[in-house]
C-alpha positions as CSV (number, residue, x, y, z in Angstrom):
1,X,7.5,139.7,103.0
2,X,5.6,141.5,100.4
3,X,4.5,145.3,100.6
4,X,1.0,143.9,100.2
5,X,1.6,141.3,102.9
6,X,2.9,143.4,105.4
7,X,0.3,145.9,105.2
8,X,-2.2,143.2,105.7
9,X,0.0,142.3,108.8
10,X,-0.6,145.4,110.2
11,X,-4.1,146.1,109.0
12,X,-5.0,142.7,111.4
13,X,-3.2,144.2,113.9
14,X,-4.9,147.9,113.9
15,X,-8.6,149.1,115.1
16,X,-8.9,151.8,112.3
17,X,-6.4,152.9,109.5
18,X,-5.9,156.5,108.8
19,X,-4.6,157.3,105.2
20,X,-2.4,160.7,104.7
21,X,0.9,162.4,104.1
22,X,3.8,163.0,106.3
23,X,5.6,166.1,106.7
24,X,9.1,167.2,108.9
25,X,8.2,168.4,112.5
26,X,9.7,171.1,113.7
27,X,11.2,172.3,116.9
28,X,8.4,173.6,119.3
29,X,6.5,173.8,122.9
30,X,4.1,170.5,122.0
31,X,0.8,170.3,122.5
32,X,1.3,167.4,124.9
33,X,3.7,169.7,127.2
34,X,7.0,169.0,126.1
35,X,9.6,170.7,124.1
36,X,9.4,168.9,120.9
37,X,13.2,168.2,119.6
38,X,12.8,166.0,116.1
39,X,16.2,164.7,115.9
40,X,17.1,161.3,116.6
41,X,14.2,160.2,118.4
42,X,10.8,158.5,116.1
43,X,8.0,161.0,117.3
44,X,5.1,162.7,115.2
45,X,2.5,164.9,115.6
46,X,-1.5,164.3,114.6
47,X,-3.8,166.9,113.2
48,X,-5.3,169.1,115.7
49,X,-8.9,167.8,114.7
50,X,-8.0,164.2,115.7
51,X,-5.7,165.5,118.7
52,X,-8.8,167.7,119.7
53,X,-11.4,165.0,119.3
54,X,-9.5,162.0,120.4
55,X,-11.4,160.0,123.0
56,X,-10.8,161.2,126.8
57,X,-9.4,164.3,125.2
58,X,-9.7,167.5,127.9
59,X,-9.5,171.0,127.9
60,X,-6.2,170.6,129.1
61,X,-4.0,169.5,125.6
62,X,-1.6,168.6,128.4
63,X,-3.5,165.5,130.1
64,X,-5.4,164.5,126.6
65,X,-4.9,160.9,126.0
66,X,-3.4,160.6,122.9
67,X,-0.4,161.9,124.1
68,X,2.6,159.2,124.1
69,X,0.2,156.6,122.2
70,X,2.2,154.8,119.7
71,X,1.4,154.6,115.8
72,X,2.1,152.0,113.0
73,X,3.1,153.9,109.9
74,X,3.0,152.1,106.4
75,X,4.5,154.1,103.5
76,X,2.4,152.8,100.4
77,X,5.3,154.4,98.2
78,X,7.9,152.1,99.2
79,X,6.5,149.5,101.4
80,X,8.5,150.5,104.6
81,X,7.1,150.8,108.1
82,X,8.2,152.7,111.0
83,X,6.2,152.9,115.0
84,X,6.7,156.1,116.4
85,X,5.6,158.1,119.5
86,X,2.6,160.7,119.4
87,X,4.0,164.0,121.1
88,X,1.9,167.2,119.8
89,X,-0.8,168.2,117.3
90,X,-0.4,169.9,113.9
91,X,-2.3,172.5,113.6
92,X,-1.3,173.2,109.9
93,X,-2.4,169.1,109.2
94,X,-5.3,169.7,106.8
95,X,-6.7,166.1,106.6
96,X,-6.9,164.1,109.9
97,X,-4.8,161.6,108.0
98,X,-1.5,163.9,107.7
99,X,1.1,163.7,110.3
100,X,4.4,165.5,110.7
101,X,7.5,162.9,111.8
102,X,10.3,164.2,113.3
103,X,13.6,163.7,110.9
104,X,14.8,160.2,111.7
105,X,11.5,158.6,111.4
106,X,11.3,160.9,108.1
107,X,14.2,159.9,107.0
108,X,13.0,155.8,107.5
109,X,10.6,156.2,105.3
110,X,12.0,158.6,102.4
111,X,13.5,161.1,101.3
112,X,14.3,164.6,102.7
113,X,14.3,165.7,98.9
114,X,10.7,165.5,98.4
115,X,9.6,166.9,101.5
116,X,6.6,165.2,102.1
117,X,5.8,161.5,101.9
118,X,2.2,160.9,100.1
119,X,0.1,157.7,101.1
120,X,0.5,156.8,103.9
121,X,-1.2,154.5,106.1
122,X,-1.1,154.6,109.6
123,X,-3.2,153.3,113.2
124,X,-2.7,153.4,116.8
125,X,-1.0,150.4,118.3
């Protein structure tokens, strides 16, 4: 299947497309309340503004809703796709596009060489 094709794919399956870069996590306290380790497992974090304004979001970062969602990523670059888990915000994410992926789900879509993946496309499942 086509990069083309499976972008579609996914576009039919998404409610709305975000469009950003991806950057490595690091090791922190997570917004979402847990000690965020981005080894092995496919995680990422959102830009605060969406993490902040996501619908049922509360003034507790611990209970807001986005937390544990998962999210389609389509790297435009190379055509590869990856789901991950939404654990924390970023507060350093200056487009509400951006996300930061923990090193294995990094590492599925490029290369650690570049240090940040441009274009990507991305929606909640």
């Amino acid at each position: 299947m086509s990069g083309e094709t499976q972008l579609a794919v996914r576009q039919s399956l998404l409610t709305e497309l975000f469009t950003g870069n991806a950057t490595l996590l690091t090791e922190r306290l997570g917004a979402c309340g847990e000690l965020v380790v981005p080894d092995g497992d496919f995680i990422a974090a959102v830009s605060q503004e969406l993490f902040d304004s996501f619908p049922g979001a509360t003034a507790n970062p611990y209970n807001n809703s986005i937390c544990g969602r998962s999210v389609d990523i389509f790297a435009n670059i190379n055509g590869l796709s990856i789901t991950v888990t939404i654990v924390d915000s970023c507060p350093t994410c200056t487009n509400e596009g951006n996300l930061e992926l923990s090193s294995a789900a990094f590492e599925a879509l490029g290369s650690f060489d570049v240090g940040r993946i441009d274009g990507i496309i991305w929606g909640f499942d």
